[in-house]
C-alpha positions in Angstrom: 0.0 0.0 0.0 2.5 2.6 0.7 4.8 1.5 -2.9 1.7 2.3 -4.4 0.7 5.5 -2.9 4.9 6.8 -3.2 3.9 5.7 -6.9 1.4 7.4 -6.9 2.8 10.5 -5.4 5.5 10.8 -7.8 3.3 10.3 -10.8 1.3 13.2 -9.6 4.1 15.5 -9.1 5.7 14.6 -12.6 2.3 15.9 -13.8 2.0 18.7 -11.9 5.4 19.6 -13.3 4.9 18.7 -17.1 1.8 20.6 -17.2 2.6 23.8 -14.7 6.1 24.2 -16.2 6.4 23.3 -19.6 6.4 26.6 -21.3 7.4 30.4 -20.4 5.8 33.3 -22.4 7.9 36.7 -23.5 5.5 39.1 -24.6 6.3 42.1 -26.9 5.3 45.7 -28.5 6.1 46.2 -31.4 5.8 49.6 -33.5 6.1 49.9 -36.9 5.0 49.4 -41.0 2.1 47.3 -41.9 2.0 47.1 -45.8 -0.3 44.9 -47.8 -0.7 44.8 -51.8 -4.4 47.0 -51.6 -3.6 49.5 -48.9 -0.8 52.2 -48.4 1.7 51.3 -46.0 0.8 52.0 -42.3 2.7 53.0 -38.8 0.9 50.7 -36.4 1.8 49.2 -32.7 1.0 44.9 -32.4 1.5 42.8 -29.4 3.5 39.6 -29.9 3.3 36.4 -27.4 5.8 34.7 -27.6 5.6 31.0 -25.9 8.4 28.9 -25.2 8.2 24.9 -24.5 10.7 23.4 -22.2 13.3 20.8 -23.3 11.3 17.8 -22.7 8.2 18.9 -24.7 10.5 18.0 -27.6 9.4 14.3 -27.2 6.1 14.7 -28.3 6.6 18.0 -30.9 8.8 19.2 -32.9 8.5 23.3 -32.2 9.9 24.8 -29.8 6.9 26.8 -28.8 4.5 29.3 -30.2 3.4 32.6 -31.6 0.6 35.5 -30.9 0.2 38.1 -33.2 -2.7 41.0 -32.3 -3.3 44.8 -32.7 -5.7 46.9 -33.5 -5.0 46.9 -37.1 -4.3 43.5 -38.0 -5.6 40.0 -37.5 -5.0 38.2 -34.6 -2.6 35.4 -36.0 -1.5 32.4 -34.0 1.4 30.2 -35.2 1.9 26.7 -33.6 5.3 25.9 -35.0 8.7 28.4 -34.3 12.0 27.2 -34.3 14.5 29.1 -32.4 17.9 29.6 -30.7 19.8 32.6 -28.9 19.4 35.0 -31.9 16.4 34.3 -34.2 13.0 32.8 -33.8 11.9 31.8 -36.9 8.1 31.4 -37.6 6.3 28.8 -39.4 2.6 28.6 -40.9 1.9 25.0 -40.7 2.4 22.2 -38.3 3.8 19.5 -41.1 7.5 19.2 -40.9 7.4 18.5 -44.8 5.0 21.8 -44.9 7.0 24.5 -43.4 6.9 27.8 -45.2 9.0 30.1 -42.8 6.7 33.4 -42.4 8.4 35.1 -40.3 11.4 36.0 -38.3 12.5 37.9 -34.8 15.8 39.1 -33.8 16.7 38.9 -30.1 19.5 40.4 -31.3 18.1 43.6 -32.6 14.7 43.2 -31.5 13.3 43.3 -34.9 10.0 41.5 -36.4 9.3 41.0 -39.9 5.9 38.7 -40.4 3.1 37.8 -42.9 -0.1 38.3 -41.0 -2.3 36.8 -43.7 -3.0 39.5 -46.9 -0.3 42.2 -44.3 3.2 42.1 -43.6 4.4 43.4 -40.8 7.8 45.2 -39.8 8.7 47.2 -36.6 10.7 47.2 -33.9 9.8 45.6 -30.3 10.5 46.2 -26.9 9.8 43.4 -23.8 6.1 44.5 -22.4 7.4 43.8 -19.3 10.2 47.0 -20.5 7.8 48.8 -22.1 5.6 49.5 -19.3 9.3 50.9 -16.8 9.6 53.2 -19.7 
């Protein structure tokens, strides 16, 4: 009885812990140039979320975590596959591994976003909300 319940204590907390702590968010402001083919260019502000999967989420998916896109001018936009490491995050539109068609990309380095939103493309600088709010 108690093998089972120390069993069963440990399966729990491994649960607890795959679920509670398997991804952080970052989330962003960026300003900048929304452009499309019908309309002239634009100087708009977009929110990015940008969620990031823990190491061992790797053994059931291939992304590294997800993206948010929303404003007052554009779509919301949510993309389920990025790819990233210290420098870029790139963005992906479809899930399929054979599929991906890269849509966008962010720069940690130079905090820069460039990403299709659908029939928009988007371009701007971002700052960390968490920054944004201290300035």
């Amino acid at each position: 009885m108690k093998i089972g319940l120390s069993i069963l204590a440990i399966v729990l907390a491994a649960l607890v812990v795959l679920f509670r702590y398997s991804s952080a968010t970052d989330t962003y402001v960026c300003s900048g140039t929304i452009s499309s083919e019908t309309e002239p260019d634009k100087e708009v502000t977009v929110f990015m979320a940008h969620e990031k999967y823990a190491p061992w989420v790797h053994l059931w998916s291939d992304s590294d975590g997800s993206v948010w896109i929303e404003g007052k001018e554009v779509w919301t936009t949510f993309y389920s596959n990025t790819h990233s490491n210290k420098r870029t995050l790139l963005v992906y539109a479809d899930e399929s591994v054979e599929d991906l068609k890269l849509v966008g990309q962010y720069s940690f380095l130079q905090d820069y976003l460039t990403i299709d939103l659908g029939w928009q493309r988007f371009r701007g600088n971002c700052i960390a909300k968490s920054d944004a709010l201290q300035s």
